[in-house]
Structure formats: structure tokens, C-alpha cells
PASEBA-1860 file (N, C-alpha, C; in nm, 3 decimals):
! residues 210
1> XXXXXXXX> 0.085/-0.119/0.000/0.000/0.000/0.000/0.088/0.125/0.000 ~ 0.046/0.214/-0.091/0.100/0.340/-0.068/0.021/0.476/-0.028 ~ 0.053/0.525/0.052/0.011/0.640/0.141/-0.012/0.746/0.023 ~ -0.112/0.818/0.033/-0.124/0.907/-0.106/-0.066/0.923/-0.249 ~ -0.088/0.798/-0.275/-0.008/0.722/-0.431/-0.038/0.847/-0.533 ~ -0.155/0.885/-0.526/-0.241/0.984/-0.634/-0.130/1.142/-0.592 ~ -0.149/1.147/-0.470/-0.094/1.314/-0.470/0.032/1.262/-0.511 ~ 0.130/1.168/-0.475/0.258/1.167/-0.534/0.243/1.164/-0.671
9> XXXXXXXX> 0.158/1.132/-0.694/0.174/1.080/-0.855/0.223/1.241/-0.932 ~ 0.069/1.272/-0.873/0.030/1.410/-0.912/0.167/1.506/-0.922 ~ 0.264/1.520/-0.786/0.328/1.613/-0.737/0.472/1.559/-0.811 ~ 0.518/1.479/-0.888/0.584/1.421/-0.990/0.566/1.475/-1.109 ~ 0.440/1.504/-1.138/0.405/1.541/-1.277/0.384/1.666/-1.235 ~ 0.344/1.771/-1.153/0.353/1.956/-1.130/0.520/1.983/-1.128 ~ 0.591/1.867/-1.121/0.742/1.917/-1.072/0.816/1.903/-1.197 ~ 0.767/1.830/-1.300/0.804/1.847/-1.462/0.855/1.692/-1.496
17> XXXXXXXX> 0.780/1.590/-1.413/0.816/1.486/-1.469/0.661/1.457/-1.605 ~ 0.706/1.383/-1.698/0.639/1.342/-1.787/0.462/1.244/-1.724 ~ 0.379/1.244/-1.742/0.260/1.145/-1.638/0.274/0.984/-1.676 ~ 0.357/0.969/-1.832/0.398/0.789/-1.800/0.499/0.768/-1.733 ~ 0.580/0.876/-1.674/0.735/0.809/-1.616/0.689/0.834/-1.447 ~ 0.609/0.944/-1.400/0.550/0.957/-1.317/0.461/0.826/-1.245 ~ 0.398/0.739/-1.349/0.333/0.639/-1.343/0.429/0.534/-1.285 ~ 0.483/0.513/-1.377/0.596/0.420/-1.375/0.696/0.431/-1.227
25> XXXXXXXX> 0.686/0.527/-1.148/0.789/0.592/-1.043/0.687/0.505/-0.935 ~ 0.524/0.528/-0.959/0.424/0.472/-0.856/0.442/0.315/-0.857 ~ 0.449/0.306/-0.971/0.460/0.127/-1.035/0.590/0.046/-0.922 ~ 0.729/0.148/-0.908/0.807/0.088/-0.849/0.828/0.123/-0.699 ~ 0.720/0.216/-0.668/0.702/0.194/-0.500/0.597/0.073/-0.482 ~ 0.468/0.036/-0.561/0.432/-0.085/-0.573/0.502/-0.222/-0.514 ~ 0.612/-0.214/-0.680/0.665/-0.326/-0.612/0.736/-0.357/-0.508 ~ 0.829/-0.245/-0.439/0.846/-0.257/-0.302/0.781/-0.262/-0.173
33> XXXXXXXX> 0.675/-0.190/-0.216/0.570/-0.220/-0.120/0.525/-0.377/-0.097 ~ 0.518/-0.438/-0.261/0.462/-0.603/-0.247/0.598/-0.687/-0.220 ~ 0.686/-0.692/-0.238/0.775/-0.741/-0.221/0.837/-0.734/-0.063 ~ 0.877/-0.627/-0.010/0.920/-0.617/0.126/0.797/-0.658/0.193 ~ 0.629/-0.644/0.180/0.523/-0.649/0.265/0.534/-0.518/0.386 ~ 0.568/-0.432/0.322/0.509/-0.265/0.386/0.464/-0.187/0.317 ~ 0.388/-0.096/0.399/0.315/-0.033/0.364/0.426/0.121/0.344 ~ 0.396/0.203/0.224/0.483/0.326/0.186/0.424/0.451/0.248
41> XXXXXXXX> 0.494/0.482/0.346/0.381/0.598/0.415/0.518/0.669/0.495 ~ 0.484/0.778/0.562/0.571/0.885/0.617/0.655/0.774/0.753 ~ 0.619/0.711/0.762/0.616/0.633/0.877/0.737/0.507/0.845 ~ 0.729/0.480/0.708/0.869/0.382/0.700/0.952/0.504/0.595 ~ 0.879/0.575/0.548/1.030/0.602/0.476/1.010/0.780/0.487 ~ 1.083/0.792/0.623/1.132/0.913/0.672/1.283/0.946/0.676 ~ 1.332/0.905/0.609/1.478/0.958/0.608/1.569/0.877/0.480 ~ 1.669/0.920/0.425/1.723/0.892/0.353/1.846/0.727/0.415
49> XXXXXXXX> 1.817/0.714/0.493/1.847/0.578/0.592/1.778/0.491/0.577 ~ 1.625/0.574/0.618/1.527/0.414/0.557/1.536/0.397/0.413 ~ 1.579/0.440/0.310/1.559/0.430/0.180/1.672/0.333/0.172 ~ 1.852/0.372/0.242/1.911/0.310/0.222/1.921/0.157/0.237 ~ 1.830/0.131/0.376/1.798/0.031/0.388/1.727/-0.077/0.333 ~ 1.598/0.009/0.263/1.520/-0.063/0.188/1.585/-0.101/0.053 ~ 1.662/-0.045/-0.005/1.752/-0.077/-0.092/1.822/-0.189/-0.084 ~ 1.924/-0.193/0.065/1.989/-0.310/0.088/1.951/-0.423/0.088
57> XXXXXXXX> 1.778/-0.431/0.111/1.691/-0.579/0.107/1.677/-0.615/-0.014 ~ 1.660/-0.492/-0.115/1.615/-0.538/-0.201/1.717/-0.577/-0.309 ~ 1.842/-0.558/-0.281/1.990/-0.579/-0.385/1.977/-0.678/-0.358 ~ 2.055/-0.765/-0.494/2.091/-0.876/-0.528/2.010/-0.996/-0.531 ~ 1.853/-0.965/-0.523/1.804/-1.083/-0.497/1.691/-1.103/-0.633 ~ 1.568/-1.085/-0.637/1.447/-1.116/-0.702/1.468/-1.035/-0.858 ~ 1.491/-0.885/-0.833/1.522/-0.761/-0.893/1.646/-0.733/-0.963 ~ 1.628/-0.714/-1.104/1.776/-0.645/-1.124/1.852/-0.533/-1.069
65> XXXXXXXX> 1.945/-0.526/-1.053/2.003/-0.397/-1.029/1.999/-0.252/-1.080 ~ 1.927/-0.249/-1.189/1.860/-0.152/-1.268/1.772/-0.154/-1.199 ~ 1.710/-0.184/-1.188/1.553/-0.199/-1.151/1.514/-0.111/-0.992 ~ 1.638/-0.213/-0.893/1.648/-0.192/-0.758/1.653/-0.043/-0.756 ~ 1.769/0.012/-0.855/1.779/0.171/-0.845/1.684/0.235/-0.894 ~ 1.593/0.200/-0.982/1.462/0.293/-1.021/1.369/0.275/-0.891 ~ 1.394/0.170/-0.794/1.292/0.160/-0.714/1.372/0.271/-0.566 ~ 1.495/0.296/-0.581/1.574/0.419/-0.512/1.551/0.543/-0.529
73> XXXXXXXX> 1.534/0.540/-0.676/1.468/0.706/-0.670/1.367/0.757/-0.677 ~ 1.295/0.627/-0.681/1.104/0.638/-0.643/1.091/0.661/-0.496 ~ 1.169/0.602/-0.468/1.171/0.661/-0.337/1.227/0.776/-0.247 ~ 1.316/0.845/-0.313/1.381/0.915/-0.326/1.286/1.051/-0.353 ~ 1.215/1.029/-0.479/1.127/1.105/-0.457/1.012/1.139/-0.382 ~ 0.971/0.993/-0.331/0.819/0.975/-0.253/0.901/1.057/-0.101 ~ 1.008/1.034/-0.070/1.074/1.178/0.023/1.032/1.289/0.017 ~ 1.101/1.325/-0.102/1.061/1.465/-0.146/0.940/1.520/-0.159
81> XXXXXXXX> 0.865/1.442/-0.184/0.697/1.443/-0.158/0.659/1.463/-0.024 ~ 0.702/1.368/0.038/0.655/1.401/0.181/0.716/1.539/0.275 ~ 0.834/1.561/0.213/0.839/1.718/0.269/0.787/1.815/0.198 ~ 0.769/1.809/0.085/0.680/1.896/0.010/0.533/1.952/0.102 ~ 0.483/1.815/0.109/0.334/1.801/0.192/0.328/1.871/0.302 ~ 0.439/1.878/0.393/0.473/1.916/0.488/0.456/2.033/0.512 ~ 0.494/2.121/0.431/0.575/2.236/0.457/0.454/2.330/0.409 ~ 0.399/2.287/0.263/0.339/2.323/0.160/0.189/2.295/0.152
89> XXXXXXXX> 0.191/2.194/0.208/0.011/2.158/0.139/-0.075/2.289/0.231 ~ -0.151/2.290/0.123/-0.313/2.352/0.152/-0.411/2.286/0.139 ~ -0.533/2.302/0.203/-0.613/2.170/0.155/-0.675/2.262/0.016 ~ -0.675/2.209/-0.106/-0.766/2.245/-0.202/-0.888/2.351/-0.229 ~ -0.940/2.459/-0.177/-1.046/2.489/-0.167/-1.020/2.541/-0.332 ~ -0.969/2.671/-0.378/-1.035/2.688/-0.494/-0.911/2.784/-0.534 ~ -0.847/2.814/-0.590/-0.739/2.943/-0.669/-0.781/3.002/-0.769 ~ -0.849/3.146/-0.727/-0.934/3.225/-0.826/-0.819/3.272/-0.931
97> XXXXXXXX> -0.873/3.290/-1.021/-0.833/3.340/-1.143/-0.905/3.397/-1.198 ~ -0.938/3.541/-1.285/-1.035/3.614/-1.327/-1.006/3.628/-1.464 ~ -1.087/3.490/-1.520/-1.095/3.503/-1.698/-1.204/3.419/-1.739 ~ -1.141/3.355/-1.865/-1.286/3.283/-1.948/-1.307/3.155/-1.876 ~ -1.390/3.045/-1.921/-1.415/2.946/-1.864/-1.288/2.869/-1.937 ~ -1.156/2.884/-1.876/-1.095/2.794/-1.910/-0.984/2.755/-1.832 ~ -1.004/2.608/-1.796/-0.868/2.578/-1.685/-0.799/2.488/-1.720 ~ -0.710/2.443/-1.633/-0.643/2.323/-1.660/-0.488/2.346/-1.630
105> XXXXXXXX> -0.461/2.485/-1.613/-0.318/2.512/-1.650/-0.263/2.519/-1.495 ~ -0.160/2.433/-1.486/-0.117/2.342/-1.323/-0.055/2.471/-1.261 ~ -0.053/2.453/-1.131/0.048/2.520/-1.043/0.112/2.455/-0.994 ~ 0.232/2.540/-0.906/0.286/2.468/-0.821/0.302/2.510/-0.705 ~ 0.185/2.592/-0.652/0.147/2.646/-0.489/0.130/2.547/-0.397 ~ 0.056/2.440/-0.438/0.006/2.312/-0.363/-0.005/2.175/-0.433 ~ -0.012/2.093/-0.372/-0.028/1.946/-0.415/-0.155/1.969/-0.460 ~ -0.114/1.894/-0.639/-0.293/1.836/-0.649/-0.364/1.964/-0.678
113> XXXXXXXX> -0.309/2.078/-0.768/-0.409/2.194/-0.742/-0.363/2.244/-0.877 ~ -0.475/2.314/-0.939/-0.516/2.353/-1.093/-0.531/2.484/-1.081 ~ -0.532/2.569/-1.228/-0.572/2.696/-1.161/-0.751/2.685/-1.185 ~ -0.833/2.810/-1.099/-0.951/2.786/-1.111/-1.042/2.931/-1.178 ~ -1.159/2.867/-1.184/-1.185/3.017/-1.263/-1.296/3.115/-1.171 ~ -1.274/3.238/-1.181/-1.366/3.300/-1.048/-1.492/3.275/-1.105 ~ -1.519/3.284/-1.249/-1.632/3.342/-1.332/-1.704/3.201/-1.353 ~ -1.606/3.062/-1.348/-1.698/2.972/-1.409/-1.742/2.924/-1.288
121> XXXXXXXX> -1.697/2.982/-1.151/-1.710/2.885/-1.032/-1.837/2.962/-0.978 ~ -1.856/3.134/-0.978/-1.973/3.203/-0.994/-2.101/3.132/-1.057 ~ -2.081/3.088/-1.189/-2.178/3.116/-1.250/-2.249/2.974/-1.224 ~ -2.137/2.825/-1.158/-2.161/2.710/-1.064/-2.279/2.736/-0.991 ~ -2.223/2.848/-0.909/-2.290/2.923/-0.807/-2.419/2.903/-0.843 ~ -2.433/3.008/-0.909/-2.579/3.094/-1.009/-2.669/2.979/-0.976 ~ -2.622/2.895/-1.074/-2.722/2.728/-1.128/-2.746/2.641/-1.069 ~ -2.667/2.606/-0.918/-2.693/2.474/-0.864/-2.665/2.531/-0.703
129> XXXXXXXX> -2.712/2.664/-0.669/-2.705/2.675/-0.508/-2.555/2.690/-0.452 ~ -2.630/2.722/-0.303/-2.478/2.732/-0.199/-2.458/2.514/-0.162 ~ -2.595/2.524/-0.175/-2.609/2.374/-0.079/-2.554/2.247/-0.109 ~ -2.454/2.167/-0.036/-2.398/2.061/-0.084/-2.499/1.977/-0.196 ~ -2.393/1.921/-0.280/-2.487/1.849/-0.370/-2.487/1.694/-0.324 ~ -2.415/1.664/-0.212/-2.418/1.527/-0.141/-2.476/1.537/-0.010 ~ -2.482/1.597/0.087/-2.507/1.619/0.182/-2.610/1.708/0.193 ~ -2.626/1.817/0.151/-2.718/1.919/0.132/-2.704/2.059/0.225
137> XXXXXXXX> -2.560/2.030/0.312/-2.533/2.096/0.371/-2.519/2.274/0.357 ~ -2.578/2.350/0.407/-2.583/2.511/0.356/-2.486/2.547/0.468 ~ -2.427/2.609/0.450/-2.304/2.703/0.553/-2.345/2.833/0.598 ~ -2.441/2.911/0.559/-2.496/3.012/0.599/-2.618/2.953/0.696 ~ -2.686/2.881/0.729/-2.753/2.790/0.803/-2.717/2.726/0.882 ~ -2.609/2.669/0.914/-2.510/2.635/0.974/-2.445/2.732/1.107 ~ -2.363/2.812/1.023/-2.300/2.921/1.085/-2.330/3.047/1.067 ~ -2.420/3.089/1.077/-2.457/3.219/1.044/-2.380/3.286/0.915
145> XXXXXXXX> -2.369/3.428/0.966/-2.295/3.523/0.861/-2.182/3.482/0.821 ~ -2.085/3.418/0.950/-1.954/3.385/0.849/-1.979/3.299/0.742 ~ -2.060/3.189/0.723/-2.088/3.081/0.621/-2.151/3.169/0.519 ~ -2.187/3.275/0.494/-2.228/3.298/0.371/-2.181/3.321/0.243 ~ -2.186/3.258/0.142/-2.142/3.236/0.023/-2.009/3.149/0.037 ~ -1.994/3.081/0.143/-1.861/2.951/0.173/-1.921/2.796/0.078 ~ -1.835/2.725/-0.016/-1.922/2.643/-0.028/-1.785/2.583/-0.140 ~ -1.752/2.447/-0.132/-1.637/2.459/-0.270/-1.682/2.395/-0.387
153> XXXXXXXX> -1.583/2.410/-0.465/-1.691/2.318/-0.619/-1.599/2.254/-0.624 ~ -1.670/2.144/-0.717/-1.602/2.000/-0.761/-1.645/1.979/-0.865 ~ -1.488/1.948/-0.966/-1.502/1.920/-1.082/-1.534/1.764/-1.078 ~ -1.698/1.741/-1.181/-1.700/1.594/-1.192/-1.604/1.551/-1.308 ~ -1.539/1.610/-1.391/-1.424/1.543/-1.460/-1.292/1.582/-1.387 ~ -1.231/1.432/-1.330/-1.080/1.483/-1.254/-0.988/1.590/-1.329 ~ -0.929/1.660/-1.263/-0.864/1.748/-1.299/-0.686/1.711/-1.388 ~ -0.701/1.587/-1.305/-0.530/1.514/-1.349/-0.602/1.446/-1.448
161> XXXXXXXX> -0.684/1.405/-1.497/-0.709/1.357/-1.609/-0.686/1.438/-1.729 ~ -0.682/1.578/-1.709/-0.660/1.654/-1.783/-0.534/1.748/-1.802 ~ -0.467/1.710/-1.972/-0.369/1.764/-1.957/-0.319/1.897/-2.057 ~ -0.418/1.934/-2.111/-0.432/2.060/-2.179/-0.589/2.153/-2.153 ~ -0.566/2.297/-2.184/-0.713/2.342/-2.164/-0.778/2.296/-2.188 ~ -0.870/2.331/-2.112/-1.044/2.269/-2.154/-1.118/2.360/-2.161 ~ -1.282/2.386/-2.218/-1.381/2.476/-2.214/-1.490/2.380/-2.082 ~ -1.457/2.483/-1.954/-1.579/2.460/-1.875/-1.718/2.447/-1.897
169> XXXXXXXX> -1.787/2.402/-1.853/-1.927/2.430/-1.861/-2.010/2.403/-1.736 ~ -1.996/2.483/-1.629/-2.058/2.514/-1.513/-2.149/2.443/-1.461 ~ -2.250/2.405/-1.608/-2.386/2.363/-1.550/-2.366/2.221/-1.532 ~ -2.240/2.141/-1.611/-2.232/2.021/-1.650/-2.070/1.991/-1.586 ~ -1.993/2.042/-1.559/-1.889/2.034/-1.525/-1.878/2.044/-1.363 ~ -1.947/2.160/-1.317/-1.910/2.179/-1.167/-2.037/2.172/-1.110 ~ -2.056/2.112/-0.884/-2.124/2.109/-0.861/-2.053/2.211/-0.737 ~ -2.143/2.225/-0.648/-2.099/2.271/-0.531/-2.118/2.171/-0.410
177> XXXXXXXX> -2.028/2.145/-0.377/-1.991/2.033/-0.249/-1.928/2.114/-0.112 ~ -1.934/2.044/0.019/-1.905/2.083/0.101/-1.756/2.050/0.167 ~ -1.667/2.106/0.213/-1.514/2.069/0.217/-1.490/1.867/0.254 ~ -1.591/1.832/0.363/-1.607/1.682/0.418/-1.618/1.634/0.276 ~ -1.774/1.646/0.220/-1.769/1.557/0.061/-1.690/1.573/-0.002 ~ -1.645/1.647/-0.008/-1.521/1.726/-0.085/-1.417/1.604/-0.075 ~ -1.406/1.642/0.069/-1.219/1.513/0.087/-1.297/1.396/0.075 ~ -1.436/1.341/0.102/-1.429/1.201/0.078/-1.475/1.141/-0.083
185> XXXXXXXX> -1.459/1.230/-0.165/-1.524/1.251/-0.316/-1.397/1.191/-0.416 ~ -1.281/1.252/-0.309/-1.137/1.250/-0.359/-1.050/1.136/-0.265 ~ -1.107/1.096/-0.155/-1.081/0.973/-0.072/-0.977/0.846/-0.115 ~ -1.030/0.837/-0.242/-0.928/0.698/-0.288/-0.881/0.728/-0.454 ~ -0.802/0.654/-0.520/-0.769/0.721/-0.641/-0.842/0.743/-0.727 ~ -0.978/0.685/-0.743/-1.103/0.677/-0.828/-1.131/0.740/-0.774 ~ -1.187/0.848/-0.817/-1.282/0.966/-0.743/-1.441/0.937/-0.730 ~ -1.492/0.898/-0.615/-1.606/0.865/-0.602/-1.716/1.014/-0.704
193> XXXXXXXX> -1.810/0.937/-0.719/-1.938/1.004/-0.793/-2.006/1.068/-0.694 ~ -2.094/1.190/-0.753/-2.191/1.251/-0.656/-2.278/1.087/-0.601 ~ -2.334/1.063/-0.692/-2.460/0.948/-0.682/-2.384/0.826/-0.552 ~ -2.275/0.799/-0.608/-2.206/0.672/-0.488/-2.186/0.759/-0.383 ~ -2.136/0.866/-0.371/-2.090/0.911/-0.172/-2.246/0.955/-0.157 ~ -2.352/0.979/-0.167/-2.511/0.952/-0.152/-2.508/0.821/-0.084 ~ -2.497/0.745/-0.196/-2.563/0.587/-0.102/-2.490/0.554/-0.065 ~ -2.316/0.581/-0.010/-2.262/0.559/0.130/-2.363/0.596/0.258
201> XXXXXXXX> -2.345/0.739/0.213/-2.438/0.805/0.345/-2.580/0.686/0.365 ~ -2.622/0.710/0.262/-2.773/0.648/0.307/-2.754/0.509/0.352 ~ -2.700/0.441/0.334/-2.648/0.307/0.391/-2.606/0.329/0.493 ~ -2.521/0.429/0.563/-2.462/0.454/0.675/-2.572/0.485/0.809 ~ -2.640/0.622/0.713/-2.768/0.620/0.845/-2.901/0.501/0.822 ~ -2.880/0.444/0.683/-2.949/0.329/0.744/-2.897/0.200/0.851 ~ -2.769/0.181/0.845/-2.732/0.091/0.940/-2.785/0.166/1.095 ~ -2.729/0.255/1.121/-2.765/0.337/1.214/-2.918/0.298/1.272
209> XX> -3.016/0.354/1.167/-3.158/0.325/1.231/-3.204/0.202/1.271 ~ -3.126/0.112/1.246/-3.165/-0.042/1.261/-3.205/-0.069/1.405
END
């Protein structure tokens, strides 16, 4: 298992690696992950010691020696990732930009983050409410005045799926979700659907009422 496989992936490809060699970098924390039987997380590979080590298990045996070293600087980088995260992450809410409906074009302020558009995320607004589109949650109802007009959008086409501009379309492209649906929408590398994190919930408070 690897500990945020997707944001590394991601934060490989904002840093100017290519998205098949990027792939390929995930592919060989994989196999160390299946091979040693650990899990890749901040927790085994915090220092350039544990890397060395994990290296040393893995020389001379199953793996070529080519190989062993592509699986060194996958890790090497999945480091660099994790101080990145560190230092750097924001959680996602939204990076205005004031132009046409058109995004796609990456930054490198945060992990995992696109630029966004003020006008197409407005006009989101306009068409489909403040109110979660999974939960139904309103933030001005909630919390009074500070919650008003708080609310984030979510692109139903992933954003890393995309690797040149695109033409938004507000009504069909973005919903407005609440920061919780939000992180559990984006939860695993498949990005759950409006319709599936629904019948989590409803399954959830139906177990509940039982």
C-alpha cells in the first residue's frame, strides 16, 4: 500500500516529470511495497536511511540492479513528496483566477491543485445553489454570517485527467460540495461520484436506524 499514491503521482508530474514516467515511479514503489510487505507511508520512509535500507533488502536478490535503483529514486522522490506536503500543502479549496471558462493550466502552490476560474465557479454558483450536492449541507444555516457564500466546487471530470485546456461548462462540469464531501469525493484514487458518496451516506444512516 501506498500512502497518497495519487498526490505523489500528481506532485511528480507539477514538478516536470512526464505522467507515464510519473506512473511508472508509482509502479516501483508498488513493487516494493509487495515485495518487502510494507506499507509506503511517512512512517517507514522518513529519512534517507530508511531508503538506504530498503535498498539493501532489495539488492541482489528477485530484482535487477537496474531496476532496484529505479525503485531508489522512487523513493527518493516519494521523500521529497513528503516534505513537500509538509511544509506546503493547503487543503484544495479553490485558486481564483479572473478570466474565461478555461482551466487546466497546473500550479505549483500546492499538491494536487489547478488553476480555477472565479467566473466559471460564480456562474456554478448561479445554477446549482450554496447547498452541498451530497449532503445538502448550507453554511450560511449552519453558521450564520460567516458561512455565507462559503461552499467549494467539484469538478466531476478529474482534474489530473486533464492535460491541456479545456472549455468549462458550469452547468455540467461543476457542482458545489461541502469541504467533508469534498475530501471524501477525492478519498481513494477513483474519485467517487456525486450518486455513490449519496448511497454511502444512506447506507450509513441506514445501518444506524436499525
Amino acid at each position: 500500500m501506498i500512502e497518497n499514491e495519487f498526490e505523489y503521482i500528481d506532485f511528480l508530474v507539477n514538478t516536470g516529470l512526464l505522467p507515464k514516467t510519473a506512473y511508472s515511479y508509482g509502479r516501483y514503489l508498488t513493487s516494493v511495497s509487495n515485495y518487502l510487505k510494507i506499507n509506503i507511508n511517512r512512517n517507514t520512509i522518513s529519512s534517507a536511511q530508511d531508503i538506504k535500507n530498503i535498498i539493501e533488502r532489495m539488492s541482489g536478490k528477485y530484482y535487477a540492479d537496474s531496476y532496484v535503483r529505479n525503485c531508489g529514486t522512487a523513493l527518493r522522490k516519494y521523500l521529497s513528496f513528503l516534505d513537500y506536503e509538509l511544509n506546503y500543502f493547503r487543503y484544495p479549496d479553490e485558486l481564483l483566477h479572473d478570466n474565461e471558462y478555461i482551466e487546466g493550466a497546473k500550479k505549483n502552490i500546492i499538491v494536487n491543485s489547478y488553476e480555477r476560474d472565479r467566473t466559471a465557479r460564480n456562474k456554478a454558483i448561479e445554477l446549482h445553489g450554496l447547498n452541498c450536492s451530497v449532503c445538502n449541507m448550507n453554511f450560511e444555516d449552519v453558521y450564520g454570517e460567516i458561512g455565507i457564500g462559503f461552499i467549494h466546487i467539484h469538478h466531476l471530470k478529474p482534474l489530473y485527467t486533464i492535460n491541456e485546456e479545456y472549455e468549462v461548462n458550469p452547468e455540467h462540469d461543476l457542482v458545489p460540495v461541502c469541504p467533508n464531501c469534498h475530501a471524501m469525493l477525492h478519498r481513494f484514487k477513483e474519485t467517487l461520484s456525486i450518486e455513490q458518496l449519496k448511497l454511502l451516506i444512506i447506507k450509513k444512516r441506514s445501518n444506524l436506524n436499525r
